[in-house]
N, CA, C and O atoms as a CHARMM CRD file, in Angstrom:
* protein
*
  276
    1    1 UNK  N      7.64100  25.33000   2.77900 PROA 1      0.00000
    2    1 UNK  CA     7.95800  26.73300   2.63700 PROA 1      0.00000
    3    1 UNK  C      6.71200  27.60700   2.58200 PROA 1      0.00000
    4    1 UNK  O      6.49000  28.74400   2.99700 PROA 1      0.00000
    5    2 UNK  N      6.04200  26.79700   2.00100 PROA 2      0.00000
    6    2 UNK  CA     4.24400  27.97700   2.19300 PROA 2      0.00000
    7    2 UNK  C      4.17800  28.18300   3.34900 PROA 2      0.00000
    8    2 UNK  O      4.14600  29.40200   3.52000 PROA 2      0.00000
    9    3 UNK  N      4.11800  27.37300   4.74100 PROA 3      0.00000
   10    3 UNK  CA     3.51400  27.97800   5.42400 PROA 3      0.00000
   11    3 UNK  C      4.47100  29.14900   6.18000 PROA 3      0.00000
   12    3 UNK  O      4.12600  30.04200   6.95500 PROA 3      0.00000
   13    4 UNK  N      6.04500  28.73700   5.56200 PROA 4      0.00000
   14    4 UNK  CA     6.80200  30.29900   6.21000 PROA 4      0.00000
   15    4 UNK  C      5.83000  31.62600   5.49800 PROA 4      0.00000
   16    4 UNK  O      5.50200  32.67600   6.05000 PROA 4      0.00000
   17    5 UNK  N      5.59900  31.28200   4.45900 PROA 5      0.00000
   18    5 UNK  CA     5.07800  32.49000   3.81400 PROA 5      0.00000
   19    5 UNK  C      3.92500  32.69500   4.43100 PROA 5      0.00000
   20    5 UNK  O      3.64000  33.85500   4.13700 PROA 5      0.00000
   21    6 UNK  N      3.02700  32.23700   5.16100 PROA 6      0.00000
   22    6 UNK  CA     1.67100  32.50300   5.27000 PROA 6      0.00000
   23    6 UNK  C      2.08000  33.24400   6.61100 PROA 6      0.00000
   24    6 UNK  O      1.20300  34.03000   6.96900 PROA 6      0.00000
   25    7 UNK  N      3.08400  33.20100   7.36800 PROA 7      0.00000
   26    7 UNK  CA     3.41300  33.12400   8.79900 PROA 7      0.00000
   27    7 UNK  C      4.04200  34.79100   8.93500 PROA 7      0.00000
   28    7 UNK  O      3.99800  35.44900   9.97400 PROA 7      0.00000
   29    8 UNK  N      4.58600  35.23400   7.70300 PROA 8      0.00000
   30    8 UNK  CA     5.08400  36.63000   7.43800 PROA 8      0.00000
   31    8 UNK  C      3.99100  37.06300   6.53700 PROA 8      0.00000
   32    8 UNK  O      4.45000  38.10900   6.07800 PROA 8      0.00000
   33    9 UNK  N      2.85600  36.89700   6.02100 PROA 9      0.00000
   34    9 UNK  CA     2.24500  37.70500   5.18000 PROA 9      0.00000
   35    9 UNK  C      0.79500  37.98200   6.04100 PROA 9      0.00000
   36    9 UNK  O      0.27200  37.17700   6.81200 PROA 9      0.00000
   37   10 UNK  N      0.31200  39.29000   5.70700 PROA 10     0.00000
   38   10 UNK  CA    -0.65400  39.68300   6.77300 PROA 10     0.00000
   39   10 UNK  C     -2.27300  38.94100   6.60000 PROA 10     0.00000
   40   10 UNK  O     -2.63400  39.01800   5.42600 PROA 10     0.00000
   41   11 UNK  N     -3.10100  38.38800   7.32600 PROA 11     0.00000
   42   11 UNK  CA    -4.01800  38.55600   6.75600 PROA 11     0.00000
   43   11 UNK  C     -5.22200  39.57000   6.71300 PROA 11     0.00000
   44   11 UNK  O     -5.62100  40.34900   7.57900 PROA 11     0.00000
   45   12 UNK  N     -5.73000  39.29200   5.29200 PROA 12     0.00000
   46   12 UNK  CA    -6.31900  40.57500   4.98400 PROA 12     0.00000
   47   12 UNK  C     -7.80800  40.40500   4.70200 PROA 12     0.00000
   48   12 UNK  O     -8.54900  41.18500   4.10500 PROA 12     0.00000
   49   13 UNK  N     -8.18500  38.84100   5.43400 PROA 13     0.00000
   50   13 UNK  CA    -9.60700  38.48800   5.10000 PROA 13     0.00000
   51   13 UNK  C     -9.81200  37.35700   5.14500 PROA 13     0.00000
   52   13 UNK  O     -8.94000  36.58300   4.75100 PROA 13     0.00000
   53   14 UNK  N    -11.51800  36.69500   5.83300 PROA 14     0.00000
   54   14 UNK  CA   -11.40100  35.30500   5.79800 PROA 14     0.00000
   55   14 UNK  C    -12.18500  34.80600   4.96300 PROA 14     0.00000
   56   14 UNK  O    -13.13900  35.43600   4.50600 PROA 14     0.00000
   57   15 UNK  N    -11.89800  33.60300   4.64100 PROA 15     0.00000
   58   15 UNK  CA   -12.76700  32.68500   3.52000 PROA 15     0.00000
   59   15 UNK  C    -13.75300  31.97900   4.27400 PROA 15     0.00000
   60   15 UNK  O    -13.41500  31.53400   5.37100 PROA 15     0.00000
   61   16 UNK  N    -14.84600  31.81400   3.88900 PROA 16     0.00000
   62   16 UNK  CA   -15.87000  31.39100   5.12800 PROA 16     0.00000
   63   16 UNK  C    -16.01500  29.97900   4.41400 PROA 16     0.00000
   64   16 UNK  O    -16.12400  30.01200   3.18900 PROA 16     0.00000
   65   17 UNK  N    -16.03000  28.55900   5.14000 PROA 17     0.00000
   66   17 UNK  CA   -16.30700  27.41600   4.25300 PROA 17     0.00000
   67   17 UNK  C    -17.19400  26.47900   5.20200 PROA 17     0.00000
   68   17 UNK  O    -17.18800  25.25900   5.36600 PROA 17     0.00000
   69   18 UNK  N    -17.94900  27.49400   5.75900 PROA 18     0.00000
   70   18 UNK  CA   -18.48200  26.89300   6.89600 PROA 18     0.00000
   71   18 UNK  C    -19.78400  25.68900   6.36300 PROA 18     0.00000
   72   18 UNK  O    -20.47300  25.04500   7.15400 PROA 18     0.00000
   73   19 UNK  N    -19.89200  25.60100   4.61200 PROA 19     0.00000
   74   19 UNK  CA   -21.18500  24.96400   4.29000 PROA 19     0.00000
   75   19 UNK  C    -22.35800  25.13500   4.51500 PROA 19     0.00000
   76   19 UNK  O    -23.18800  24.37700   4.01100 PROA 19     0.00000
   77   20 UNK  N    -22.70000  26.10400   5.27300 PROA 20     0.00000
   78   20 UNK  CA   -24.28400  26.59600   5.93200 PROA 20     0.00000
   79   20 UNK  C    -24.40600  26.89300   7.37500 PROA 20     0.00000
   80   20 UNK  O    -25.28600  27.56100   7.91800 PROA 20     0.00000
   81   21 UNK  N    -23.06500  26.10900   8.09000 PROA 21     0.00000
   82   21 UNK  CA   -22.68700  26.14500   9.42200 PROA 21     0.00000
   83   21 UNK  C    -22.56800  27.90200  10.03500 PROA 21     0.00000
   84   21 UNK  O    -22.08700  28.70700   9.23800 PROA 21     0.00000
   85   22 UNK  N    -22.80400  28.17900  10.77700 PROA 22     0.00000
   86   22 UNK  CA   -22.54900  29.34500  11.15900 PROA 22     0.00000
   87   22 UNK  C    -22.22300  30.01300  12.71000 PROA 22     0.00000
   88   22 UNK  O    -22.42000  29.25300  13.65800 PROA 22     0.00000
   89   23 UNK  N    -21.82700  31.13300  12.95300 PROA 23     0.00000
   90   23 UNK  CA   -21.79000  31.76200  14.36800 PROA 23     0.00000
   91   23 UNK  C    -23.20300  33.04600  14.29100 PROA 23     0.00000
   92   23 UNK  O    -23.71400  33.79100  13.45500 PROA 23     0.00000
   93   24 UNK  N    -23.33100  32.75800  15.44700 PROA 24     0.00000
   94   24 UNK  CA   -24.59500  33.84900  15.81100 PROA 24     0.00000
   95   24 UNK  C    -24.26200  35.06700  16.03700 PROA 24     0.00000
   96   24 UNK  O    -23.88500  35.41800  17.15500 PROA 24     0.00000
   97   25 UNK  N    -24.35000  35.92300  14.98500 PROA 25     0.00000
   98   25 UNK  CA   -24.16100  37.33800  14.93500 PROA 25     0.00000
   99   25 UNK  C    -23.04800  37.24300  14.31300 PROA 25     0.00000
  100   25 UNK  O    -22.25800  38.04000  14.81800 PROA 25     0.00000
  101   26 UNK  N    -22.48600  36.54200  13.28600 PROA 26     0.00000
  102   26 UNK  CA   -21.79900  36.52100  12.39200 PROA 26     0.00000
  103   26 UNK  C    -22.02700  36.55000  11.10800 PROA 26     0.00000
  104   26 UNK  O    -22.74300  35.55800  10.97300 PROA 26     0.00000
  105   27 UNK  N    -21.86000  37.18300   9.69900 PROA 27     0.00000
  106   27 UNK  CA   -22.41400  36.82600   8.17900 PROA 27     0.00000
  107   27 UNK  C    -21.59200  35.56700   8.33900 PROA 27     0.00000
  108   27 UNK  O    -20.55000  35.40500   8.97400 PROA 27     0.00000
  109   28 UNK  N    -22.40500  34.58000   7.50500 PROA 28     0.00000
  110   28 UNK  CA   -21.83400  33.01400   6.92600 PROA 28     0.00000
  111   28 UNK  C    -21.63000  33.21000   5.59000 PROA 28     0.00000
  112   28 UNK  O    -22.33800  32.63600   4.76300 PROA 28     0.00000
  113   29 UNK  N    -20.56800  34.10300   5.21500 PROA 29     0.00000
  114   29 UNK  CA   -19.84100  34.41700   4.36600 PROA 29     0.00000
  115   29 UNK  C    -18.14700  35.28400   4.23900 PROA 29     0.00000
  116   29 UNK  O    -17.70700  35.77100   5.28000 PROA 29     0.00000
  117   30 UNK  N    -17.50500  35.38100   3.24000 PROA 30     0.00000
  118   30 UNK  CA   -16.41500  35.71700   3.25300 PROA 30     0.00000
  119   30 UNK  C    -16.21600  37.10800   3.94100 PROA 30     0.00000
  120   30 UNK  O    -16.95900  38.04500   3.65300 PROA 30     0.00000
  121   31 UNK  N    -15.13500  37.24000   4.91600 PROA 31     0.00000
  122   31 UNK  CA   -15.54400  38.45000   5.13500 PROA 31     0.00000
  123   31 UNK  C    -14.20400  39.32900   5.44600 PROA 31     0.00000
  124   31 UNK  O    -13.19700  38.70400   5.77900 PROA 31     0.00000
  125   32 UNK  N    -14.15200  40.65700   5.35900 PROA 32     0.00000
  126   32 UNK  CA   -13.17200  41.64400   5.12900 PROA 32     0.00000
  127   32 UNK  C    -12.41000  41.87400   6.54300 PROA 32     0.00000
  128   32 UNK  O    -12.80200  41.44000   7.62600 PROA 32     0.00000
  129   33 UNK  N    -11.19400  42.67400   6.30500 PROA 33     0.00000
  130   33 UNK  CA   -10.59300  42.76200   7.89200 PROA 33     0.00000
  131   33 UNK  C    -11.05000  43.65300   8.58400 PROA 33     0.00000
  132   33 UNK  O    -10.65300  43.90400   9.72200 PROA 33     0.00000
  133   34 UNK  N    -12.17700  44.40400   7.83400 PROA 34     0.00000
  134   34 UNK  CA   -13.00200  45.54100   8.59900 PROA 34     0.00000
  135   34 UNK  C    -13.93800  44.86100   9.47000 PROA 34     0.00000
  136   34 UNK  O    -14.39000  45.28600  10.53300 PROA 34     0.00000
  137   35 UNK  N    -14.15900  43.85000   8.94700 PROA 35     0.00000
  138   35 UNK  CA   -15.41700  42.65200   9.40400 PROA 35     0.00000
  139   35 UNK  C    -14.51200  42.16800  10.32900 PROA 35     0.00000
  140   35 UNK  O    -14.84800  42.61700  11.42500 PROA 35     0.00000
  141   36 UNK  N    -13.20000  41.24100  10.46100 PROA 36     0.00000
  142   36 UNK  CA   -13.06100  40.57000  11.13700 PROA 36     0.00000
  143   36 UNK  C    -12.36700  41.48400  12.59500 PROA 36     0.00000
  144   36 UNK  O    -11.90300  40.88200  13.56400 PROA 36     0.00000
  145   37 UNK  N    -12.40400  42.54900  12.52600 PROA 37     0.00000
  146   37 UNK  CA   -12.14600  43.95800  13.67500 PROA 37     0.00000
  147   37 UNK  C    -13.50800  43.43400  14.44400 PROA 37     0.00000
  148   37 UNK  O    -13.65400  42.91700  15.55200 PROA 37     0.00000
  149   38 UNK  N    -14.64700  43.85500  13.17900 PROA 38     0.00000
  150   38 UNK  CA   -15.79700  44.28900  14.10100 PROA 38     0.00000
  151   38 UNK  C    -16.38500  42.82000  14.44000 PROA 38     0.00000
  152   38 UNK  O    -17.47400  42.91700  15.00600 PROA 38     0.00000
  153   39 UNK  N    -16.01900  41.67300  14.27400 PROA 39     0.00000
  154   39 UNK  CA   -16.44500  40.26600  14.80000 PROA 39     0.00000
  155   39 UNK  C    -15.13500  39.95300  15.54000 PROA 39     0.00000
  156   39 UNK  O    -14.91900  38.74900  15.39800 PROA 39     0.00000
  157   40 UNK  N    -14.43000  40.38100  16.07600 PROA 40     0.00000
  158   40 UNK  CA   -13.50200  39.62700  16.66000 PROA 40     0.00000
  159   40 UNK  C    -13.43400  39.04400  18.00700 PROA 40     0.00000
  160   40 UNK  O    -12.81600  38.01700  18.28700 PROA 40     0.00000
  161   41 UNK  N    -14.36100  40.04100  19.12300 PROA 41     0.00000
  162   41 UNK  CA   -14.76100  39.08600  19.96300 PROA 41     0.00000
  163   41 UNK  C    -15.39800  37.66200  19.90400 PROA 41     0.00000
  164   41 UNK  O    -14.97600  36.68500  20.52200 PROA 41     0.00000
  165   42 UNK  N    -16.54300  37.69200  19.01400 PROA 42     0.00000
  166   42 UNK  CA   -17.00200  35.78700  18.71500 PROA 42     0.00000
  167   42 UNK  C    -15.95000  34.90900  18.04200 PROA 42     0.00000
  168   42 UNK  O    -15.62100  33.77500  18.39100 PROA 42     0.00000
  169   43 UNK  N    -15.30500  35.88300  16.64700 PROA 43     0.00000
  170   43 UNK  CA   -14.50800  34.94700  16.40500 PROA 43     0.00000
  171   43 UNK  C    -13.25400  34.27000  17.58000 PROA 43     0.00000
  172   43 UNK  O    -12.92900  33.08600  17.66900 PROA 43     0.00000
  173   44 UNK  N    -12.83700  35.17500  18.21300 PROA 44     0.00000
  174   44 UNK  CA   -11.96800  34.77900  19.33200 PROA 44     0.00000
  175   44 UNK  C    -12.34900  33.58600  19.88800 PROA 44     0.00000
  176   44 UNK  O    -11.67700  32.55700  19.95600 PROA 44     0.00000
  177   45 UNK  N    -13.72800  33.82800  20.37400 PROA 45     0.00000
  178   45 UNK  CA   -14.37900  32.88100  21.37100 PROA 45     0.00000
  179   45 UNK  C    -14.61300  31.29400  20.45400 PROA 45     0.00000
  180   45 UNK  O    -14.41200  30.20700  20.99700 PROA 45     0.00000
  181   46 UNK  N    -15.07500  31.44400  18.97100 PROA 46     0.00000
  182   46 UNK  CA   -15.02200  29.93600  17.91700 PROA 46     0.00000
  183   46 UNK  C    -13.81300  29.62200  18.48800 PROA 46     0.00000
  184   46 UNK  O    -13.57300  28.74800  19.32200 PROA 46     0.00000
  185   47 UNK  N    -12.85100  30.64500  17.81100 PROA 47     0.00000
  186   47 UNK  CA   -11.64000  29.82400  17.77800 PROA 47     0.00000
  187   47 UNK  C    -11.11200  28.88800  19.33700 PROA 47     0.00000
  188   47 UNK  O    -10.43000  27.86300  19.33800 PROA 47     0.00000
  189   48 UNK  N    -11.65200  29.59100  20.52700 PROA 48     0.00000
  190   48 UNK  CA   -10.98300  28.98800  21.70500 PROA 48     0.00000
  191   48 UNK  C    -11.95300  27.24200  21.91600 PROA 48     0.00000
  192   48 UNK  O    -11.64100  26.22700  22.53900 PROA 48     0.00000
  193   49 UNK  N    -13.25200  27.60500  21.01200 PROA 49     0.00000
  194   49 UNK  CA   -14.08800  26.55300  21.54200 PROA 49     0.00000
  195   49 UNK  C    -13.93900  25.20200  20.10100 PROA 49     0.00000
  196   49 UNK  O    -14.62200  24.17900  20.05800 PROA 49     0.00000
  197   50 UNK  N    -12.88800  25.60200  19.08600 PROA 50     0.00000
  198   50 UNK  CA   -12.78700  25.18600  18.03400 PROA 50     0.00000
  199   50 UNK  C    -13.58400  24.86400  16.47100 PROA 50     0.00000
  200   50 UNK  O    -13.46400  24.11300  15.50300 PROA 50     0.00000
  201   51 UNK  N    -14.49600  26.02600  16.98800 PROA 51     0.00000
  202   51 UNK  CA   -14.89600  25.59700  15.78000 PROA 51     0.00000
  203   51 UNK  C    -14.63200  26.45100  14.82600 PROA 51     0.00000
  204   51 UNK  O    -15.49100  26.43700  13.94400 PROA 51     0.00000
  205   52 UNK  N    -13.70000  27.25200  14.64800 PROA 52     0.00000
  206   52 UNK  CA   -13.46500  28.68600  14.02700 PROA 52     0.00000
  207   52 UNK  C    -12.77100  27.78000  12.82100 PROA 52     0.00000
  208   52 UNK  O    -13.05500  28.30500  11.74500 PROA 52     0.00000
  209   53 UNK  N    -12.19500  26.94200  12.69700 PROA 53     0.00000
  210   53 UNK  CA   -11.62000  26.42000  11.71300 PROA 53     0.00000
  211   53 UNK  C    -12.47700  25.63400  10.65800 PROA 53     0.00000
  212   53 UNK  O    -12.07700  25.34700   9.53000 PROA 53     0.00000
  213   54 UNK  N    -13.65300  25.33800  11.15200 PROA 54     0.00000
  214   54 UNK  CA   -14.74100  24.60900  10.26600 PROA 54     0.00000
  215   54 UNK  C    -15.42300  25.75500   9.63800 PROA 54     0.00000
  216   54 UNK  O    -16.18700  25.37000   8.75200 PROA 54     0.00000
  217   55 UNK  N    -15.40600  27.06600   9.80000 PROA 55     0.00000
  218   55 UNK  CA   -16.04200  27.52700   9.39500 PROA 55     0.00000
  219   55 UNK  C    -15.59700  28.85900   8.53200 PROA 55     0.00000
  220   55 UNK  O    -16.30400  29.47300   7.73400 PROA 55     0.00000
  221   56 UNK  N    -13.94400  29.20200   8.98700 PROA 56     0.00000
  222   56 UNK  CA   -13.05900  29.88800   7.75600 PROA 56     0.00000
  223   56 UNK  C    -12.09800  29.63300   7.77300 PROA 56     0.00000
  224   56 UNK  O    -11.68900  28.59400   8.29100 PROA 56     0.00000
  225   57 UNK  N    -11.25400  30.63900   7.11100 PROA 57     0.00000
  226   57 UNK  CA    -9.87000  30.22500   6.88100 PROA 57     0.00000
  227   57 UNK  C     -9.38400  31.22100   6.27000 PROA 57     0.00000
  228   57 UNK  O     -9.92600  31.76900   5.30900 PROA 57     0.00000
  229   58 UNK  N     -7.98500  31.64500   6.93300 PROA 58     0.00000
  230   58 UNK  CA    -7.63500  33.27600   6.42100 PROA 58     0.00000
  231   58 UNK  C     -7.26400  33.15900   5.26900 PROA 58     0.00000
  232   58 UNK  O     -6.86500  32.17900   4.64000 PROA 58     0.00000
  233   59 UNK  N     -7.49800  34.85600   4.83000 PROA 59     0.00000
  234   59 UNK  CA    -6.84300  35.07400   3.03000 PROA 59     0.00000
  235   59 UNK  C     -5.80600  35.67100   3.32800 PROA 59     0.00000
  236   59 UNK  O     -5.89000  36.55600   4.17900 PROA 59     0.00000
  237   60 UNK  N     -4.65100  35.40000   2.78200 PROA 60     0.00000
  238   60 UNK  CA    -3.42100  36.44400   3.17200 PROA 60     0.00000
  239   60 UNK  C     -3.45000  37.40500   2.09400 PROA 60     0.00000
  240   60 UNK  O     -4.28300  37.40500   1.18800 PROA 60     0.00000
  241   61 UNK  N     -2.36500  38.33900   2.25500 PROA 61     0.00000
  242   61 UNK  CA    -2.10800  39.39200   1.54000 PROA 61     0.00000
  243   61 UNK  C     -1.64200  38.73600   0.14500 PROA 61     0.00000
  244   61 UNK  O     -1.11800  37.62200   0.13700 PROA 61     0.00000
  245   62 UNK  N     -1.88800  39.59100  -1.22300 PROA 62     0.00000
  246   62 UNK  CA    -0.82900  38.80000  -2.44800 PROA 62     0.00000
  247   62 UNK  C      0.64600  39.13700  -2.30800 PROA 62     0.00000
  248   62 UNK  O      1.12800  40.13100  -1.76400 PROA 62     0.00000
  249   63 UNK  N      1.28500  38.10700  -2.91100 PROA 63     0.00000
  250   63 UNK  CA     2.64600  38.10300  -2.13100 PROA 63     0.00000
  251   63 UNK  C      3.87200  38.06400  -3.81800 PROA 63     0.00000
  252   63 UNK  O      3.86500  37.16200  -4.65600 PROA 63     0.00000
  253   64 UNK  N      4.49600  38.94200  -3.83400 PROA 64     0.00000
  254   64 UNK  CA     5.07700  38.62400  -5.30000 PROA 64     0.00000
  255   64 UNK  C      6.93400  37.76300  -5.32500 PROA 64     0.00000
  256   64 UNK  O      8.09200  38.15700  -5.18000 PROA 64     0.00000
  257   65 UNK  N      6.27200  36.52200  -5.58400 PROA 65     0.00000
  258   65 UNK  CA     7.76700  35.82700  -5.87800 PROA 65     0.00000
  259   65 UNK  C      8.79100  36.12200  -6.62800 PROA 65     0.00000
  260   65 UNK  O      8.34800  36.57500  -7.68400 PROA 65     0.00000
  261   66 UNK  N      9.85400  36.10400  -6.63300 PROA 66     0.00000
  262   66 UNK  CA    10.93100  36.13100  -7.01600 PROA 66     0.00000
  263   66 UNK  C     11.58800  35.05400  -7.53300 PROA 66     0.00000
  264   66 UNK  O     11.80100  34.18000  -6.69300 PROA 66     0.00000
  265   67 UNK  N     11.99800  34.81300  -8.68500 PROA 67     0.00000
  266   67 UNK  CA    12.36200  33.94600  -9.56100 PROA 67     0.00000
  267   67 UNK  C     13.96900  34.44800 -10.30700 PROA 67     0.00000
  268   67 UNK  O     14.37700  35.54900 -10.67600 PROA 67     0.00000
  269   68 UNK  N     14.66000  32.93900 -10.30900 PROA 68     0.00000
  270   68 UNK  CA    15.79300  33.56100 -10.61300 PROA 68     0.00000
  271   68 UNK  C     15.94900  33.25000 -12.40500 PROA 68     0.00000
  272   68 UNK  O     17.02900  33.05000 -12.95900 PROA 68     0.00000
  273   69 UNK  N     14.47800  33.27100 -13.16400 PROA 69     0.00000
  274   69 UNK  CA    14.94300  33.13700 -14.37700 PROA 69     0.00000
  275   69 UNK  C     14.01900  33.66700 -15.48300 PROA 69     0.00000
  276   69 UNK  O     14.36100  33.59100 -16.66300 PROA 69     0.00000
């Protein structure tokens, strides 16, 4: 069921876990969706060449559950 939730919730930022690993002309750190606008051509291009996954991983929006008790 998490990942229905991750699949409807927006993301709003990535977690960088790249270990020291990095993209050129990228910060090798966490970075905002203002950031990932203004990097989105390279990131596009990691992701097609695979390495976009070694090196973040999205933050979604906070999401408030509902509980029936």
């Amino acid at each position: 069921m998490a990942k229905r939730a991750e699949e409807k919730a927006q993301v709003v930022g990535l977690r960088y876990i790249g270990e020291g690993a990095y993209l050129p002309h990228v910060p090798a750190r966490d970075l905002t969706a203002a950031e990932m606008e203004q990097y989105q051509v390279l990131l596009d291009e990691a992701r097609a060449a695979g390495t976009f996954e070694r090196l973040y991983q999205p933050v979604y929006e906070a999401q408030s559950e509902v509980s029936d008790g």
